[in-house]
C-alpha positions as CSV (number, residue, x, y, z in Angstrom):
1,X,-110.4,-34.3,47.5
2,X,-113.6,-36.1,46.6
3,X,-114.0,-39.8,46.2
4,X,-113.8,-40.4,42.6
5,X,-110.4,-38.5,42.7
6,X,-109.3,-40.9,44.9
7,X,-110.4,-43.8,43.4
8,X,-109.0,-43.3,40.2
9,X,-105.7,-41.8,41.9
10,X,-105.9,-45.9,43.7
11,X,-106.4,-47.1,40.0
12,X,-103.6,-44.9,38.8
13,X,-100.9,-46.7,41.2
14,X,-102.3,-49.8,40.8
15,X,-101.6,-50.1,37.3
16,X,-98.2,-48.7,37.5
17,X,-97.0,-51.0,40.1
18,X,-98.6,-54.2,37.9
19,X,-96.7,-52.3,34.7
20,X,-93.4,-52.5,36.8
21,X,-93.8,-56.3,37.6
22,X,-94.2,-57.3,33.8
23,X,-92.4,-55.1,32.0
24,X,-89.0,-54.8,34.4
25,X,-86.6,-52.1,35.9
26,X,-83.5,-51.3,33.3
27,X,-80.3,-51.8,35.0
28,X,-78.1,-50.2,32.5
29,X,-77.0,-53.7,31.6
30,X,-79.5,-54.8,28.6
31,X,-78.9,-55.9,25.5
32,X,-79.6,-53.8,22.5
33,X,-82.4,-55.2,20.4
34,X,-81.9,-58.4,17.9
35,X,-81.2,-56.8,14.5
36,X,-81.4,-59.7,12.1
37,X,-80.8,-57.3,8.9
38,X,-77.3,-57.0,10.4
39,X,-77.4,-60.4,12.1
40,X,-77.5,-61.8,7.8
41,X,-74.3,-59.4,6.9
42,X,-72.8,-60.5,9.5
43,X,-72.8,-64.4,8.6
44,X,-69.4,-65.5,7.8
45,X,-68.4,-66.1,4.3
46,X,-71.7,-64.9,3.1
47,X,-71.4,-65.2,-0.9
48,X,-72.4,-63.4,-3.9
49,X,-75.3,-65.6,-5.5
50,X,-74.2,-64.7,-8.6
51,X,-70.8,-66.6,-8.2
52,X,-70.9,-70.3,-9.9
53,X,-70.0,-72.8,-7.3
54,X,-67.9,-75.2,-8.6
55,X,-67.6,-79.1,-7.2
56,X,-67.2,-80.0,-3.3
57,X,-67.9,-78.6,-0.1
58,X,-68.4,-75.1,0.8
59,X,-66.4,-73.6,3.0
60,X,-66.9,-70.1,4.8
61,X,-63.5,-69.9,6.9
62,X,-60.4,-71.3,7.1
63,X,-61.0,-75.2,7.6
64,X,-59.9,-76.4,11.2
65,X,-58.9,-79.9,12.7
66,X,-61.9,-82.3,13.6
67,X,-62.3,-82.8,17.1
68,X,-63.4,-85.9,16.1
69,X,-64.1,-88.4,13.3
70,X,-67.9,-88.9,12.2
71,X,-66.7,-92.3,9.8
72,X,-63.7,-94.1,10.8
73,X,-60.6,-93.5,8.9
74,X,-60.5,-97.0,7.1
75,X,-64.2,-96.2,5.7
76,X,-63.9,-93.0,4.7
77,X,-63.0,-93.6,1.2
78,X,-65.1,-96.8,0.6
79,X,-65.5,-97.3,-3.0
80,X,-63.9,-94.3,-3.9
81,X,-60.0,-95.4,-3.4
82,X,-58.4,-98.5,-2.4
83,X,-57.3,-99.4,1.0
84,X,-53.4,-97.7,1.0
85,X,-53.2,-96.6,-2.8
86,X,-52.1,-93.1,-4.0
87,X,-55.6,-92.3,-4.6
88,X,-56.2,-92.6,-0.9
89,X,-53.5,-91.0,0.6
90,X,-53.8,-87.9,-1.7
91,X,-57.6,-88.0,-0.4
92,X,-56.6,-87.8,3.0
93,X,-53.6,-84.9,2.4
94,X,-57.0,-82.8,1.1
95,X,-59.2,-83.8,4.3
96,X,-56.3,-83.0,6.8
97,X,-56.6,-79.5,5.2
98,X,-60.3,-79.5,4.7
99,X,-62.5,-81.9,6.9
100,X,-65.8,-80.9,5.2
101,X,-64.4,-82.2,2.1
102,X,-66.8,-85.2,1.0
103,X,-65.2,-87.4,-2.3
104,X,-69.1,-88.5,-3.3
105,X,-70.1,-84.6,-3.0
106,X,-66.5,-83.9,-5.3
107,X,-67.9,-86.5,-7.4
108,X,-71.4,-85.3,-8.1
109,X,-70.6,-81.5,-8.5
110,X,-67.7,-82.4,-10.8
111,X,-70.2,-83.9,-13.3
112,X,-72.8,-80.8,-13.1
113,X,-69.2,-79.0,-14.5
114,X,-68.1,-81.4,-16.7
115,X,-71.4,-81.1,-18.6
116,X,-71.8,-77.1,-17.6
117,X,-68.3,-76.6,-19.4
118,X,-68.6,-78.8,-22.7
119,X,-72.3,-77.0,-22.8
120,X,-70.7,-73.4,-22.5
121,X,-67.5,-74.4,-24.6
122,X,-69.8,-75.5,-27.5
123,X,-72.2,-72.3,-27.0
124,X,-69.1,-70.1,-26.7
125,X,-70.5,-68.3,-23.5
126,X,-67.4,-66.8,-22.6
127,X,-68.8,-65.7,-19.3
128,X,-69.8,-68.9,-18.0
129,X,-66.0,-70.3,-18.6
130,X,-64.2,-67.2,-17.0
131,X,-66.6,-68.8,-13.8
132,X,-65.5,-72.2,-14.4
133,X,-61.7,-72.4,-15.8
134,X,-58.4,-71.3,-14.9
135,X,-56.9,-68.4,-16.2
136,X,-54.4,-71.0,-18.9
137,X,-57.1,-73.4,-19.8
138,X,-59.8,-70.3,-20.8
139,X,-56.9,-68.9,-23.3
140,X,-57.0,-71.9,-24.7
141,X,-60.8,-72.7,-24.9
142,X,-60.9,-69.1,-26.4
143,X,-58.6,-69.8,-28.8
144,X,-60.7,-72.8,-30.1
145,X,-64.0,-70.5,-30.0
146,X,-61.9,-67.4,-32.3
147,X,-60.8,-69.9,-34.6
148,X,-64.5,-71.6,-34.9
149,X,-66.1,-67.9,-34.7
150,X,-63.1,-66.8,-37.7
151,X,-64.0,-69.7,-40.1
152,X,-67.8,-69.2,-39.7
153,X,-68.4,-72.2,-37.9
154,X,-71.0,-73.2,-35.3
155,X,-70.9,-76.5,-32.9
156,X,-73.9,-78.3,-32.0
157,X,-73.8,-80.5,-28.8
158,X,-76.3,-82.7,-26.6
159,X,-75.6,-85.0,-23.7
160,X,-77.1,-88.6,-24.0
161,X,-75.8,-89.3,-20.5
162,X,-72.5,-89.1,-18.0
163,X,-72.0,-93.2,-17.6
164,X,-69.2,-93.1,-15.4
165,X,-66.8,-90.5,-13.3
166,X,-64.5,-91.8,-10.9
167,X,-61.5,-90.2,-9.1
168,X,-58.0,-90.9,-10.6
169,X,-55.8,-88.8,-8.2
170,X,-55.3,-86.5,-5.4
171,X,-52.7,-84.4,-4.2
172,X,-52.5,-81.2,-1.8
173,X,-49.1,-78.5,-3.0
174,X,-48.8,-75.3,-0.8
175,X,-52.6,-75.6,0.4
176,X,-53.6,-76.0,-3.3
177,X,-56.0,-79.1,-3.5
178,X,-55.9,-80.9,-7.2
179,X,-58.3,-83.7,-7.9
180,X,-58.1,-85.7,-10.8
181,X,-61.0,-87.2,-12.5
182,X,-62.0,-89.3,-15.3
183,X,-65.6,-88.7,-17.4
184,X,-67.2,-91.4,-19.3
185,X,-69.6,-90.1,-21.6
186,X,-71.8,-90.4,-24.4
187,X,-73.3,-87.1,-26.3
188,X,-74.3,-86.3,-30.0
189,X,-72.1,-83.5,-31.8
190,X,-71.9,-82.0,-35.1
191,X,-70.4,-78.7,-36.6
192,X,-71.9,-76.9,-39.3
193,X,-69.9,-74.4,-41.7
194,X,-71.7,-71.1,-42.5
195,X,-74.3,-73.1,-44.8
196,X,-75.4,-75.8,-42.5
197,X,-73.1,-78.6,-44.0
198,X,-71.4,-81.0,-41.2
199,X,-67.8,-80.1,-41.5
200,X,-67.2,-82.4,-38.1
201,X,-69.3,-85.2,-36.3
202,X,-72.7,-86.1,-36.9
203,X,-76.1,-85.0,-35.6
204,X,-77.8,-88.3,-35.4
205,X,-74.7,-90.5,-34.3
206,X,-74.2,-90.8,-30.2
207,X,-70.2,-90.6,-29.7
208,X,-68.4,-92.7,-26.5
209,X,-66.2,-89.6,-25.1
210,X,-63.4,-90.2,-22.3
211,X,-62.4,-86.9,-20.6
212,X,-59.6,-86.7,-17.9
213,X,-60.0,-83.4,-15.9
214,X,-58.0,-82.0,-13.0
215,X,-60.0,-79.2,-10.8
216,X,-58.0,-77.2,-8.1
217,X,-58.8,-75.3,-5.3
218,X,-56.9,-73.2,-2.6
219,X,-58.4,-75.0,0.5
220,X,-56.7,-72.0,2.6
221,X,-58.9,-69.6,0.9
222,X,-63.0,-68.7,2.0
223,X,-63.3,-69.1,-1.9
224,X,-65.5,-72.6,-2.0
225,X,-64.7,-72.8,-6.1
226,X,-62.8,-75.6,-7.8
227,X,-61.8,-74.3,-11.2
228,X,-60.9,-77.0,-13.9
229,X,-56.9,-76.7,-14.5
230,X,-56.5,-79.2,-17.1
231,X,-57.5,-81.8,-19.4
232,X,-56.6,-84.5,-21.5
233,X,-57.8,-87.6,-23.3
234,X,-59.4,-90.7,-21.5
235,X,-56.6,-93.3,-20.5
């Protein structure tokens, strides 16, 4: 055996042995490699982002008890609902189910809907109501678009702005959570007849509108979506 064998036959173990420091012996106990594709399918409640999310929190599982409160109890409905009214104690029947539930959150979506529904209602865009409405109160917003569609007329409708909504009541029945809430608004909206003529409303005059909605939501179900269940006129 000449030199140079040897030499690189030194190199040769030297390497391995510096390989075997770094890199590790497997023990038969290793993890099997991160897979974050499957780590994202695997996220709980993950959600078609095609669905419309209606008003208030998202939940992805079946809400549990707080371990403890963030705000104390008498604050957590400041300026939302008096101190020991209906209001509140429905509010607090919903967070006792749901503690992610947040009544300024509620509040916000629910006027993103209010104006998303009277947009789609006046459009007709079926497919956005189906998203938004219960099965009852889309048969009857269908009715109104088949009899508008029948007599050849077409409703034109613009938002000025939302000046008020506030929550009116609260109640929790067999997990179902029903909010109530009243909608202050002010928008411009005409119908036309097949020839242009205003058969109803105005285009140029901005109508005061008071809307009281109810939205419900089974807060036992991963399903985040409030649906609006019915309306009326302002009080």
């Amino acid at each position: 055996m000449d030199i140079y064998t040897i030499i690189f036959l030194a190199l040769a173990v030297f390497i391995f042995l510096r390989l075997r420091n770094v890199l590790g012996q497997r023990t038969g106990s290793e993890r099997p490699p991160f897979d974050r594709a499957a780590a994202r399918d695997m996220i709980p409640g993950k959600q078609d982002t095609n669905v419309v999310s209606m008003p208030g929190s998202v939940i992805d599982q079946a809400p549990t008890a707080p371990s403890a409160d963030v705000v104390p109890p008498s604050d957590r409905w400041k300026g939302i609902a008096e101190p020991d009214s209906p209001l509140e104690h429905g509010l607090n029947a919903v967070f006792t189910q749901d503690s992610s539930f947040d009544a300024n959150h509620f509040l916000s979506g629910a006027k993103g809907a209010y104006e998303m529904i009277v947009m789609a209602f006046a459009n007709g865009d079926r497919r956005s109501l189906k998203d938004l409405l219960s099965s009852e109160v889309y048969e009857s917003f269908e009715a109104a678009i088949k009899d508008r569609e029948k007599n050849d007329l077409k409703t034109e409708t613009r938002f000025v702005a939302i000046e008020k909504a506030e929550l009116l009541g609260a109640e929790v029945r067999d997990h179902i959570a029903q909010i109530t809430v009243k909608f202050v608004s002010q928008m411009i909206s005409v119908t036309r007849d097949k020839a242009g003529a205003v058969v109803d409303g105005s285009p140029d005059k901005v109508a005061d509108i008071t809307d009281v909605w109810t939205f419900a939501r089974d807060i036992s179900s991963r399903d985040p979506n409030w649906k609006l269940v019915g309306t009326g006129n302002g009080l």
